[in-house]
C-alpha positions in Angstrom: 235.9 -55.8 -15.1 238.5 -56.3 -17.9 237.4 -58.7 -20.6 239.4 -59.2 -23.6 239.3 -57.1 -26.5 240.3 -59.7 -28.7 237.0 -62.5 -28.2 233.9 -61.9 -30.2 231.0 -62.9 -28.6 230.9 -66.0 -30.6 233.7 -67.0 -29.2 232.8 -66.1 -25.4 229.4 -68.3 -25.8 231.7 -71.2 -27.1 234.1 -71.0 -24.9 231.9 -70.9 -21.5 229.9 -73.7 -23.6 233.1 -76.1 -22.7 234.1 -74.5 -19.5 230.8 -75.7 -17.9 232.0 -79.5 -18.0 235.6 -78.5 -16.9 236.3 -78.9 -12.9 238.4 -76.0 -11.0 242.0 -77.5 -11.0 243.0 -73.9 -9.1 241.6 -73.3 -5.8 241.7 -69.6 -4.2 241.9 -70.0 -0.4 241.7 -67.6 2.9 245.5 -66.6 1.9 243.8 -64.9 -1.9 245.7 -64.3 -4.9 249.1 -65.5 -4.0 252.4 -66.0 -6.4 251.4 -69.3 -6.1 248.2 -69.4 -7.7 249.3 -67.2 -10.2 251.8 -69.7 -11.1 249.4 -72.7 -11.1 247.0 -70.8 -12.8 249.7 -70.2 -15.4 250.8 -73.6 -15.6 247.2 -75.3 -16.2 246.9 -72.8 -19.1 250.0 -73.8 -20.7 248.8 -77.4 -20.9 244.8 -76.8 -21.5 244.1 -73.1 -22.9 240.9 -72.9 -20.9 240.9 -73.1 -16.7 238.2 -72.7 -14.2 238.9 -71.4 -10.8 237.3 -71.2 -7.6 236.6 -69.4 -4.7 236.6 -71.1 -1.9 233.6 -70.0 0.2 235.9 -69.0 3.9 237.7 -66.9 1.1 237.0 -63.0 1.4 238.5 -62.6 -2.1 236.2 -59.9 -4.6 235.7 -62.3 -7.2 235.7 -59.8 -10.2 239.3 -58.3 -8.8 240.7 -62.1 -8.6 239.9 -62.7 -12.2 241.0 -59.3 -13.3 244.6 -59.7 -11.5 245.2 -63.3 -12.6 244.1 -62.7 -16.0 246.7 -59.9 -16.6 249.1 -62.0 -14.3 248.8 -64.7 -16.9 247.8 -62.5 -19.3 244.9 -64.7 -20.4 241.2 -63.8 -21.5 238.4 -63.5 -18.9 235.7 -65.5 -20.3 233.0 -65.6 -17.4 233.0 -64.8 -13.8 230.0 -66.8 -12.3 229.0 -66.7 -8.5 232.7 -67.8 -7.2 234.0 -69.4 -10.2 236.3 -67.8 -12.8 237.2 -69.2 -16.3 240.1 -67.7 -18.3 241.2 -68.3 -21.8 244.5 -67.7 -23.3 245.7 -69.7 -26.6 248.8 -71.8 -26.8 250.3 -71.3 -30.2 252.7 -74.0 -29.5 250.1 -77.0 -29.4 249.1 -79.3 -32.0 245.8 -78.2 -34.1 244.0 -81.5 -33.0 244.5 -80.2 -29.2 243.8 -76.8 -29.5 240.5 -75.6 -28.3 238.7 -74.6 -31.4 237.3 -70.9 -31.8 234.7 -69.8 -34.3 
């Protein structure tokens, strides 16, 4: 699995700390990584620096391949992979401080 270089471990535990509350707002199906989630994955990240996807369970997706190819399709962080749920990371430099998800 690929995790990001650029994450201390600090910075892992406090980011899955506020993915746990977070609800999947991508959904990988029966069709798997498609240009489509890519996309939506890309465009929830844009807005909210940290997503959590899921794997649906009729889904014959490897989980730890999913996250690796949509983290470098959105080039984002791979914060945890947990049973069928993935949460990624990846900063927006173009958001206010106050709505920024603040990193040790």
């Amino acid at each position: 699995m690929k995790w990001s270089e650029n994450l201390t471990g600090k910075q892992v535990r406090v980011l899955r700390g506020l993915g746990h509350h977070l609800s999947p707002k991508v959904m990988i199906g029966r069709q798997g990584i498609t240009d489509h989630i890519i996309a939506s994955a890309e465009a929830v990240l844009v807005t909210d620096e940290l997503i959590k996807i899921k794997i649906v369970s009729n889904s014959e997706v490897d989980r730890q391949q999913a996250a690796v190819v949509i983290a470098e399709g959105t080039k984002s962080s791979i914060v945890q992979v947990l049973g069928k749920t993935i949460l990624l990371y990846r900063e927006n430099k173009d958001k206010k401080a106050a709505k920024k998800v603040q990193l040790p």
